[in-house]
C-alpha positions, 0 to 999 in steps of 0.5 A, a space after each residue: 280323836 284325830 284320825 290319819 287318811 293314807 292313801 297309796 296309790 300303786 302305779 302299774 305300768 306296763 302290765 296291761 293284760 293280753 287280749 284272749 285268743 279269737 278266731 273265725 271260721 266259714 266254709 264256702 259253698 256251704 252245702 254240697 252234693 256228696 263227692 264234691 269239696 268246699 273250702 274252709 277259710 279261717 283267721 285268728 287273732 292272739 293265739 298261740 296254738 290253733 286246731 280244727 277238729 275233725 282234723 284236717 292238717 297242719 293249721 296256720 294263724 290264717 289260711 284256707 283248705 279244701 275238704 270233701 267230707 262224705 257227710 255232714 260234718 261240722 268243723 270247729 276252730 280252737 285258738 287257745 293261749 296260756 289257759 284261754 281258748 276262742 273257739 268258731 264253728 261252721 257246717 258243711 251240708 252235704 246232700 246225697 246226689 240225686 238219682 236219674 231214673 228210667 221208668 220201663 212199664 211192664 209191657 215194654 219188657 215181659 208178658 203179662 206175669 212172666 219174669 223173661 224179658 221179651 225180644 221187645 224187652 231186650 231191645 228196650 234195655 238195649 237202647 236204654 244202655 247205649 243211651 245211658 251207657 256213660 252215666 252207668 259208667 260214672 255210677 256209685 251204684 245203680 238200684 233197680 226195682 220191680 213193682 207190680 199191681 195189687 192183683 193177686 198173692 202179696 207175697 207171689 207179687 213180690 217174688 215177681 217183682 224181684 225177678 223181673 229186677 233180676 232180669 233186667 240187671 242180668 241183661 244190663 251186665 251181659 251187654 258190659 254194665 258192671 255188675 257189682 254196681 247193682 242193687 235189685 228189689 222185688 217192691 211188689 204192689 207197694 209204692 204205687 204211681 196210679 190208682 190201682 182202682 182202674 186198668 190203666 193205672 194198675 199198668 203203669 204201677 206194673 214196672 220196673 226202675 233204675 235209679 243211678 246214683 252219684 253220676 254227678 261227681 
């Protein structure tokens, strides 16, 4: 039996396969404070559409833009041609600002258990305002919070509480603070700073916080 070995051999010239689509992405700096911006840089290499989601505009082969997102976000790059796609990604943190707070210990503004600030007490927001009148300015918002000891009806303390907040805002907007920036709490004897055990520390967990967010901007 004879058997008859063809071989063919198919030459195929010029039909070499395109690459599929790449592309890099990165952002710098990669973390913020809320309110600041950071610059995503990106390239792509055999593409014939590009886009970056979330959207942030016409997106060109390579490029750079600023974006200012209001939280963490992560941006992702697709470079797709003819049914292929590369895709890259990069996160922008963003870190809420941190708050400048003033402590006031409640015998520097009310009599013991009251909620009507003193004439020692006006004169101490007072000083405080012109002190910080242009971070107060700046403000997203400020958040002011009274607190008490834990002596007495839990419930009694937090009312006090809030209404010693409430006074020290009413002050502050008297004297041309803007009013829609405030936030008040009535905390009462929760979140202490000192040993409620002794005298001493019971005074100083007997006060009142302004916290002023998202001055540096």
């Amino acid at each position: 039996m004879k058997y008859v070995v063809v071989v063919v051999f198919f030459v195929l010239l010029g039909c070499t396969p395109t690459p599929p689509p790449t592309a890099s992405l990165s952002a710098k700096p990669a973390s913020v404070t809320q309110g600041q911006c950071a610059t995503l840089t990106w390239s792509s290499t055999n593409a014939s559409t590009l886009s970056i989601s979330p959207a942030i505009g016409k997106v060109d082969p390579s490029g750079s833009k600023q974006v200012c997102p209001g939280s963490s976000t992560q941006y992702t790059i697709t470079a797709a041609r003819n049914g292929a796609s590369g895709t890259a990604a990069t996160m922008v943190s963003v870190t809420a600002p941190a708050a400048k707070v003033m402590i006031f210990p409640e015998a520097a503004l009310f009599d013991f258990g009251k909620s009507e600030l003193k004439p020692e007490g006006m004169e101490k927001i007072t000083a405080y305002r012109e002190q910080a009148k242009e971070e107060l300015g700046h403000a997203d918002h400020v958040s002011i919070t009274g607190y008490t000891d834990n002596v007495g009806d839990a419930a009694n303390n937090s009312a006090l509480s809030l209404k010693r907040a409430e006074a020290v805002r009413d002050h502050l907007v008297s004297l041309g603070a803007d009013s829609a920036k405030f936030q008040v709490n009535g905390a009462g004897e929760t979140n202490p700073i000192a040993n409620n055990g002794t005298e001493e520390g019971r005074a100083k967990n007997r006060r009142v916080e302004v916290a002023v967010l998202g001055v540096e901007k």
